[in-house]
Each structure stands twice: as structure tokens, then as C-alpha cells.
C-alpha positions as CSV (number, residue, x, y, z in Angstrom):
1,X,162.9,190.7,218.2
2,X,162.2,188.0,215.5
3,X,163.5,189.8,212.1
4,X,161.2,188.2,208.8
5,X,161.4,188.8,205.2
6,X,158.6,189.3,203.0
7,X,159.1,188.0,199.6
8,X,156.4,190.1,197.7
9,X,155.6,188.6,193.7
10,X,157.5,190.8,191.7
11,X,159.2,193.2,194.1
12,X,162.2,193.3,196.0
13,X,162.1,191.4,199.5
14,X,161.2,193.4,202.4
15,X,162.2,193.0,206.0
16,X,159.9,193.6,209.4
17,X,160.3,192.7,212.6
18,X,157.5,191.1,214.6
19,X,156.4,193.0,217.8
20,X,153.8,190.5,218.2
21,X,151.1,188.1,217.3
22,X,147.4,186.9,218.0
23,X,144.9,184.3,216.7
24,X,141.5,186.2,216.3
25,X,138.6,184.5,214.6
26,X,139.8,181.9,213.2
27,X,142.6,183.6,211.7
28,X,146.6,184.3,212.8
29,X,147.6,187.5,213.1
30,X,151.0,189.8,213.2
31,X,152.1,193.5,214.5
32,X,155.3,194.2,212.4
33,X,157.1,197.5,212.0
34,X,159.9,198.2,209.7
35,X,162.4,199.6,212.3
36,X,163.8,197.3,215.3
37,X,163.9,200.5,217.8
38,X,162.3,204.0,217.9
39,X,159.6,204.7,215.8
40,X,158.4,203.0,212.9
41,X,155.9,201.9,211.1
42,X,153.8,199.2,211.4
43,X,151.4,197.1,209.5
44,X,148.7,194.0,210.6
45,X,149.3,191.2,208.6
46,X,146.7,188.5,208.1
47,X,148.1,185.0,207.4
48,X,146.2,183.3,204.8
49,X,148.3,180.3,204.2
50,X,146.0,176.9,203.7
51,X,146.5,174.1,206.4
52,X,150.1,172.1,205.5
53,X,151.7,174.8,203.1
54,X,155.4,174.9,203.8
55,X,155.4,178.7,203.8
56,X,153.1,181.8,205.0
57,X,151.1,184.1,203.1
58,X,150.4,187.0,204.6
59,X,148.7,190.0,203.5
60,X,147.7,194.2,205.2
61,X,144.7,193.8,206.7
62,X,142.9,197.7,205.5
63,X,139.5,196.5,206.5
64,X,138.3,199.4,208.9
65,X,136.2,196.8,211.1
66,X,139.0,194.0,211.1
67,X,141.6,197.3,212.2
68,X,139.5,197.6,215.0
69,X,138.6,194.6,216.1
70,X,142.6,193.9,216.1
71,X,144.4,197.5,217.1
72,X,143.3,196.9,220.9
73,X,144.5,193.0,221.4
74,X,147.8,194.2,220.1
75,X,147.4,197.4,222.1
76,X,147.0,194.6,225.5
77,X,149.6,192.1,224.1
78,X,152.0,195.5,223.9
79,X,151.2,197.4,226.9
80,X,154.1,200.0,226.5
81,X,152.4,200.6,222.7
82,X,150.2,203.0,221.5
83,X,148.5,202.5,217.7
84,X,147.6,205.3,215.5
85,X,145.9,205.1,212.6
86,X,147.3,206.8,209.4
87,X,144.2,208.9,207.6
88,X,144.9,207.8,203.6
């Protein structure tokens, strides 16, 4: 499983692991949790990185309709995964 580290402005890096990704709308997608086995959790993240920048920028996609829209193409891509949402 590919390990990444977020660099957030300000804060101290964080590492994820990607479970998986998908290009939807235009956009690219990843699933990322925060533990490698077991149960974790785990966050959408939207890349919003212009055309030739040297590095990413991703950020949690919260939108309810975007969540949707997403949770079942990882849900296929992962067939042996189940996504819950977390009531805030």
C-alpha cells in the first residue's frame, strides 16, 4: 500500500496510505486511511493541483452530494470495503 505525507500549512506533516483512487468529473480522486491494516479512518481527498504544478494539492471533500456521488465507485474499486459515514 502506497504510504503519502501530507504537508498541511502550518501543521505537522501527516501520513495516509492510499487504498485507492478515481477520476470523476473532471477531477482526481483518493480513498486514504490513516492505518495500513485493521480499521481506520478514512478521508476522500480531492486534488486540486493546476495542470504542470510539481506537487499535489489535495483537500477533504465534506460536500454531502460530492460524498455520494464518490462513496460507491470506491465502494466498486474496493470490493472487500464497506464506507460509513461519520454523523458530525
Amino acid at each position: 500500500m502506497e504510504k503519502i505525507i501530507f504537508k498541511p500549512e502550518g501543521a505537522d506533516p501527516v501520513e495516509f496510505f492510499v487504498l485507492e483512487q478515481t477520476r470523476l468529473g473532471g477531477h482526481n480522486y483518493i480513498l486514504v486511511t490513516d492505518f495500513e491494516e485493521g480499521d481506520g479512518e478514512a478521508l476522500i481527498l480531492k486534488d486540486m493541483s493546476e495542470e504542470g504544478e510539481e506537487e499535489s494539492r489535495y483537500v477533504i471533500v465534506s460536500d454531502d452530494d460530492e460524498l455520494d456521488a464518490l462513496a460507491p465507485v470506491f465502494e466498486d474499486l474496493l470490493d472487500d470495503i464497506a464506507l460509513e459515514r461519520e454523523e458530525e
